[in-house]
C-alpha positions as CSV (number, residue, x, y, z in Angstrom):
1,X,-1.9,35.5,-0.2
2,X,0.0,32.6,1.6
3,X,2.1,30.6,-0.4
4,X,1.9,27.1,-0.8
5,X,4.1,24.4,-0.1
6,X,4.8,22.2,-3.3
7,X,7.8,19.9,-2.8
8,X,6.3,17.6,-5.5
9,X,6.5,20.5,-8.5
10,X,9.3,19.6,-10.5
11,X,9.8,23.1,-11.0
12,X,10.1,23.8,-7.1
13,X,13.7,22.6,-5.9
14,X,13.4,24.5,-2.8
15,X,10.4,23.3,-1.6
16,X,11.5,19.3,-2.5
17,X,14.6,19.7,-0.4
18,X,13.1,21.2,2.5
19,X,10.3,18.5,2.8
20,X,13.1,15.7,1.9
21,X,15.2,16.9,4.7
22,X,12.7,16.7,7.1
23,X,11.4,13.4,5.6
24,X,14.6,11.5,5.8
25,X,15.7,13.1,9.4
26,X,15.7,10.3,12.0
27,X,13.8,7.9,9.3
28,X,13.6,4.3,10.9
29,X,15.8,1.6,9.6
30,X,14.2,-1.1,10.9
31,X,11.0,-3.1,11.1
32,X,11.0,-2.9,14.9
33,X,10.5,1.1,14.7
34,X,7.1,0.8,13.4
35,X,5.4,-1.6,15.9
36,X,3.4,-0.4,18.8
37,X,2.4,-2.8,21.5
38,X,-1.5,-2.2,22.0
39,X,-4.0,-4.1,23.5
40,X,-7.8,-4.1,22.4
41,X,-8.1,-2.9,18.9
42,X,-11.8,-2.1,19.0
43,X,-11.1,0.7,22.2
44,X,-7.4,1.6,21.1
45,X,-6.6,4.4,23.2
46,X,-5.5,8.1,23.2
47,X,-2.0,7.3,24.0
48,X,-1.5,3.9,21.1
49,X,-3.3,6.6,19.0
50,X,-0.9,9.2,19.2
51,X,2.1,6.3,19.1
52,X,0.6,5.1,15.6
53,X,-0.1,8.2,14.1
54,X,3.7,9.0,15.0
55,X,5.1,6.2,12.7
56,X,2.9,7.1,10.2
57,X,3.2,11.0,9.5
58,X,6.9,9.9,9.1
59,X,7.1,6.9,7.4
60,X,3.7,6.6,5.9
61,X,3.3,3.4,7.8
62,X,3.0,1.8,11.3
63,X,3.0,-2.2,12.7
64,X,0.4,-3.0,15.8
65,X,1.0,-5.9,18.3
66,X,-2.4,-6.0,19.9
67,X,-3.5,-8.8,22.3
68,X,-6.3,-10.1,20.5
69,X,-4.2,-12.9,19.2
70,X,-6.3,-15.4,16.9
71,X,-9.7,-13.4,18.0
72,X,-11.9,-13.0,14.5
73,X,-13.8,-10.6,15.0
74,X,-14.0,-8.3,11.9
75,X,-14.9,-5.3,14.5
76,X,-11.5,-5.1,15.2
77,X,-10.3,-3.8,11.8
78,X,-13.4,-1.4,11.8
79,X,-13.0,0.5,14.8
80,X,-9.5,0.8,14.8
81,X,-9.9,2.1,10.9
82,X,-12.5,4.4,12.4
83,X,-10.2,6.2,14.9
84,X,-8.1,7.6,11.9
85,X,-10.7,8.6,9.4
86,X,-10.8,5.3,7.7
87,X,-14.6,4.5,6.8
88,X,-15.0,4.7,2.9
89,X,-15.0,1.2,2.3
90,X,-13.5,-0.1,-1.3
91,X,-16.8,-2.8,-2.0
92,X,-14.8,-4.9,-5.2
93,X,-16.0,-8.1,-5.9
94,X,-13.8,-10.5,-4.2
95,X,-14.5,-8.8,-0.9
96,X,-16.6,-10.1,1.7
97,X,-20.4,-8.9,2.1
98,X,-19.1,-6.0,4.7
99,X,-15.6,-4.8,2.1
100,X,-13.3,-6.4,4.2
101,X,-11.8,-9.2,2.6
102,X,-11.0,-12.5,4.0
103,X,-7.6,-13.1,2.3
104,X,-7.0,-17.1,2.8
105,X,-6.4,-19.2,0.3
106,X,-9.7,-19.7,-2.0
107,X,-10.5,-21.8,-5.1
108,X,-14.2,-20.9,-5.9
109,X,-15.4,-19.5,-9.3
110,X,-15.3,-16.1,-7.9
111,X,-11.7,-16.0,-6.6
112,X,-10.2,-18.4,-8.7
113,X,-7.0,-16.3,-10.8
114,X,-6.6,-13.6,-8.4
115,X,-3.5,-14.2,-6.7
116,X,-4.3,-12.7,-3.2
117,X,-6.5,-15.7,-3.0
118,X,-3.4,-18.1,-3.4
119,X,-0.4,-18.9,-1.9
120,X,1.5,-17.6,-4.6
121,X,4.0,-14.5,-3.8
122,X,3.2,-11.0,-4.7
123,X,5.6,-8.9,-6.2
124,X,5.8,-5.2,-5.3
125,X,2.6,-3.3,-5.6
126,X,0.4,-0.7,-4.4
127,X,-3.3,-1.6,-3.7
128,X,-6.3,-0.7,-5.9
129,X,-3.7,0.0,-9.1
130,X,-6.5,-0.9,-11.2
131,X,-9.2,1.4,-9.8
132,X,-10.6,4.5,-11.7
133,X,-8.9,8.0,-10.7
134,X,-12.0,8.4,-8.5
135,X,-11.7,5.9,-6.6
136,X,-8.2,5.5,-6.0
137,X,-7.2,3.3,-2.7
138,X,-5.4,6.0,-0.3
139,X,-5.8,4.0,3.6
140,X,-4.9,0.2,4.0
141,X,-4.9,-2.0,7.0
142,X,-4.1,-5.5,7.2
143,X,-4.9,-7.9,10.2
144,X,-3.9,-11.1,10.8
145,X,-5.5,-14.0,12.9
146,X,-3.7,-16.9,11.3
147,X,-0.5,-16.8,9.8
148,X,1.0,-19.4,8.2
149,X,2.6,-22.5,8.4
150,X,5.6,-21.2,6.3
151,X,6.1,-18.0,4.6
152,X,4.0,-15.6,3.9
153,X,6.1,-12.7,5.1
154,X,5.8,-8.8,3.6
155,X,8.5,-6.3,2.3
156,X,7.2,-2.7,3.0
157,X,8.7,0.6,1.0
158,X,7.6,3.8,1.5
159,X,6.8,5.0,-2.0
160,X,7.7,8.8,-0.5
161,X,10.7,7.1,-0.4
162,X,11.3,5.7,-3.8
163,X,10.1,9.2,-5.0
164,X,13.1,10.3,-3.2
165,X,15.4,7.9,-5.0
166,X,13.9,8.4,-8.1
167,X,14.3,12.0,-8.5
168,X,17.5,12.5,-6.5
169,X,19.3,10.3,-9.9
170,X,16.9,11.8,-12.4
171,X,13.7,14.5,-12.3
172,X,12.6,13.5,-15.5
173,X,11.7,9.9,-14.6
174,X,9.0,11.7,-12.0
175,X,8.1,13.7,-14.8
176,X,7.7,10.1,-16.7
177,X,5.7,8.9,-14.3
178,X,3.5,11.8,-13.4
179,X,1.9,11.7,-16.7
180,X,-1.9,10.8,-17.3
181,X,-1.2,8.1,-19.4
182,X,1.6,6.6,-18.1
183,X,0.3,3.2,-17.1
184,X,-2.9,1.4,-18.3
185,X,-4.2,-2.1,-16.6
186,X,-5.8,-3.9,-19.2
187,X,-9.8,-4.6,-18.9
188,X,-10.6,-7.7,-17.2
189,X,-12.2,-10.0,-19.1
190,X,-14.0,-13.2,-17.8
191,X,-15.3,-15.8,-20.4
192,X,-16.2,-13.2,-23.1
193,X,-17.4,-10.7,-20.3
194,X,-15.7,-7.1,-19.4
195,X,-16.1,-7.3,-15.3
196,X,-14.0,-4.4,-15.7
197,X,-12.4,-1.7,-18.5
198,X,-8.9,-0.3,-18.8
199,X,-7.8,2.1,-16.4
200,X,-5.0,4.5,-17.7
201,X,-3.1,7.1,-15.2
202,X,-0.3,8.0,-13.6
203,X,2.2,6.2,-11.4
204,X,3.0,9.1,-8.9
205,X,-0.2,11.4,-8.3
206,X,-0.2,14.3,-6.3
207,X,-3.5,14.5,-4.1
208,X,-5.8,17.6,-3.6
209,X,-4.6,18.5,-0.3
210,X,-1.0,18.3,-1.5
211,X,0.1,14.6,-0.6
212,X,1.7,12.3,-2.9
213,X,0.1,9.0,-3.9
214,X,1.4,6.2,-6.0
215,X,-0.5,3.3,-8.1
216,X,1.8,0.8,-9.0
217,X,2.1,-3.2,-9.8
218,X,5.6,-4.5,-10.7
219,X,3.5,-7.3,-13.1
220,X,5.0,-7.7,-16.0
221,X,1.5,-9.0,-17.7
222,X,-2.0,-7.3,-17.7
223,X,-0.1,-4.1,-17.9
224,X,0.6,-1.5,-20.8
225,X,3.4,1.0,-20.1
226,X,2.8,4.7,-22.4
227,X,5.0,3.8,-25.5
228,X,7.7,6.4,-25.5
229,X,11.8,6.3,-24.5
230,X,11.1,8.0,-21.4
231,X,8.4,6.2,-20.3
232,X,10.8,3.3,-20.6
233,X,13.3,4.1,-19.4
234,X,11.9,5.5,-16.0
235,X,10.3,2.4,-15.9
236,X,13.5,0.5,-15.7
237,X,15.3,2.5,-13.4
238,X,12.1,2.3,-11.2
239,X,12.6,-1.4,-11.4
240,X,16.1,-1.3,-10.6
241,X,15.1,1.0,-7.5
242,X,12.8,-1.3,-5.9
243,X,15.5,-4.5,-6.9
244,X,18.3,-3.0,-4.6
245,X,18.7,-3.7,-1.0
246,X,18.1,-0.8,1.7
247,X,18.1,-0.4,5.0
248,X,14.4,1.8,4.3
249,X,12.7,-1.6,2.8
250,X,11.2,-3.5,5.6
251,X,10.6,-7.1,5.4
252,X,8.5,-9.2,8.1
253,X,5.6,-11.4,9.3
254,X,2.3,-10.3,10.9
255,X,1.6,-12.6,13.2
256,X,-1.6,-12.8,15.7
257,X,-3.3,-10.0,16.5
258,X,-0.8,-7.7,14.4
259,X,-1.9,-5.8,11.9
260,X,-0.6,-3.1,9.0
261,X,-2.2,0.6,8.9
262,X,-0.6,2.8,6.3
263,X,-1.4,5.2,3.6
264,X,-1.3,2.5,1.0
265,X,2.5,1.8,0.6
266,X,4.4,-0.5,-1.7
267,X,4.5,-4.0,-0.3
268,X,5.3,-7.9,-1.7
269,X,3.9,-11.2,-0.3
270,X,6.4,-14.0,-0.1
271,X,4.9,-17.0,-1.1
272,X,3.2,-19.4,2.5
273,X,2.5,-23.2,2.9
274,X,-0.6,-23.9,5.3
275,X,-0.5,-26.4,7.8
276,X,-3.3,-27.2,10.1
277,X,-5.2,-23.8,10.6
278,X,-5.3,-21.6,7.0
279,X,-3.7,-18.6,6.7
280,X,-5.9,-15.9,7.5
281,X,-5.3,-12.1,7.0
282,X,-8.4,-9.4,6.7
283,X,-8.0,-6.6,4.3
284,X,-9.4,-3.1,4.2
285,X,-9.3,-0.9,1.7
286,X,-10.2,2.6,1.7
287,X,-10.6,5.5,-0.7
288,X,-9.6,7.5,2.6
289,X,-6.2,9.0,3.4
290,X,-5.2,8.5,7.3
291,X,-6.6,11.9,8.9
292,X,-3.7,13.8,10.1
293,X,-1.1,12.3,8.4
């Protein structure tokens, strides 16, 4: 029988330093590392496949500069999903009729409160945090045709690489965070009416094939940490993680034409001022995993 390779069993050092070897050997420590220059997103080709796909098996992550500029057409962020397995839409309710949002900022009943719709910042999070275990949000891609005025720049972490940090100072805040009940996101609750119930889990998951996801939201409301010592104090030092400066978080704008495709990583929002044209950044969520990464 073959064995398998578990580097995320606590109980398997051997395995966890082999695959963070290899993870942090030539890791980039810059922004500019991930971006690939492409040029139509809807007929990417063989070779700014393969230049993607690179960034991403190592890093989880990769940055497009494509020369649609401004263009916004919506078929851009579907084909380019397509060509690395991305098609299971997430549908929620604040997304456009075909699941790809239109994140700009909105002040109609059905946006109003949820802050992607604003020009507030967003502190560190993982998409989907509040979605059922089936449904978790595993592929994210981000385009932009209008930035804005002022702001509106992301930080990106690799939560492989917090995982890292995490367990290098202690195993037993992984194990803190592994378990089932570790975090619950309170139901949401609109004038009397549940739109949606709580949703308990983990923080760090380890996927059927063997990869290792994260749902997380750095909120310090609508959230209910497991009520135990070591559930807070993991909680803290994973705080103080994503608090420090590294030369592994990545901070930037997408401007024009440039998009994010990753297997849903941490990321922030700084907070934007439009002027003139509105900020304008689709969003596509998926409950796929990019294929080959």
């Amino acid at each position: 029988m073959a064995m398998t390779f578990r580097p995320f069993d606590l109980d398997n050092d051997r395995d966890y330093q082999i695959w963070r070897e290899r993870k942090l050997e030539e890791y980039p420590e810059n922004i500019e590392s991930l971006i690939v220059e492409i040029g139509d997103p809807r007929r990417l080709t063989s070779a700014e496949r393969d230049a993607l796909l690179q960034r991403i098996r190592k890093c989880n992550m990769a940055i497009y500069a494509s020369a649609s500029g401004s263009d916004p057409d919506k078929e851009q962020v579907r084909a380019l999903g397509s060509r690395f397995g991305l098609e299971r839409l997430d549908n929620h309710m604040c997304a456009d009729q075909d699941a790809i949002s239109s994140l700009t900022v909105q002040s109609d009943a059905l946006h109003q409160g949820y802050i992607p719709y604003t020009n507030r910042p967003i502190a560190w999070h993982t998409d989907g945090y509040y979605n059922d275990p089936d449904h978790q949000i595993l592929g994210l891609l981000l385009h932009c045709v209008q930035p804005a005025g002022n702001g509106g720049a992301n930080r990106l972490l690799d939560h492989e690489i917090l995982y890292i940090w995490l367990r290098d100072d202690n195993p037993e805040t992984i194990n803190a965070l592994m378990h089932p009940e570790a975090m619950t996101i309170p139901a949401n609750i609109t004038e009397g009416v549940e739109i949606r119930p709580p949703r308990t889990g983990p923080v760090f998951s380890v996927l059927p094939e063997g990869q290792l996801h994260m749902r997380y939201t750095d909120r310090t409301r609508s959230i209910e940490w497991r009520n135990d010592p070591s559930t807070d104090a993991a909680v803290e030092q994973l705080k103080k993680f994503l608090k420090r400066p590294s030369p592994f978080s990545f901070q930037g704008r997408l401007e024009p034409g440039q998009g994010l495709l990753c297997n849903n990583v941490l990321h922030t929002r700084t907070p934007f001022e439009d002027s003139g044209a509105k900020r304008l950044v689709y969003r596509a969520r998926y409950f796929d995993r990019i294929s080959g990464t």
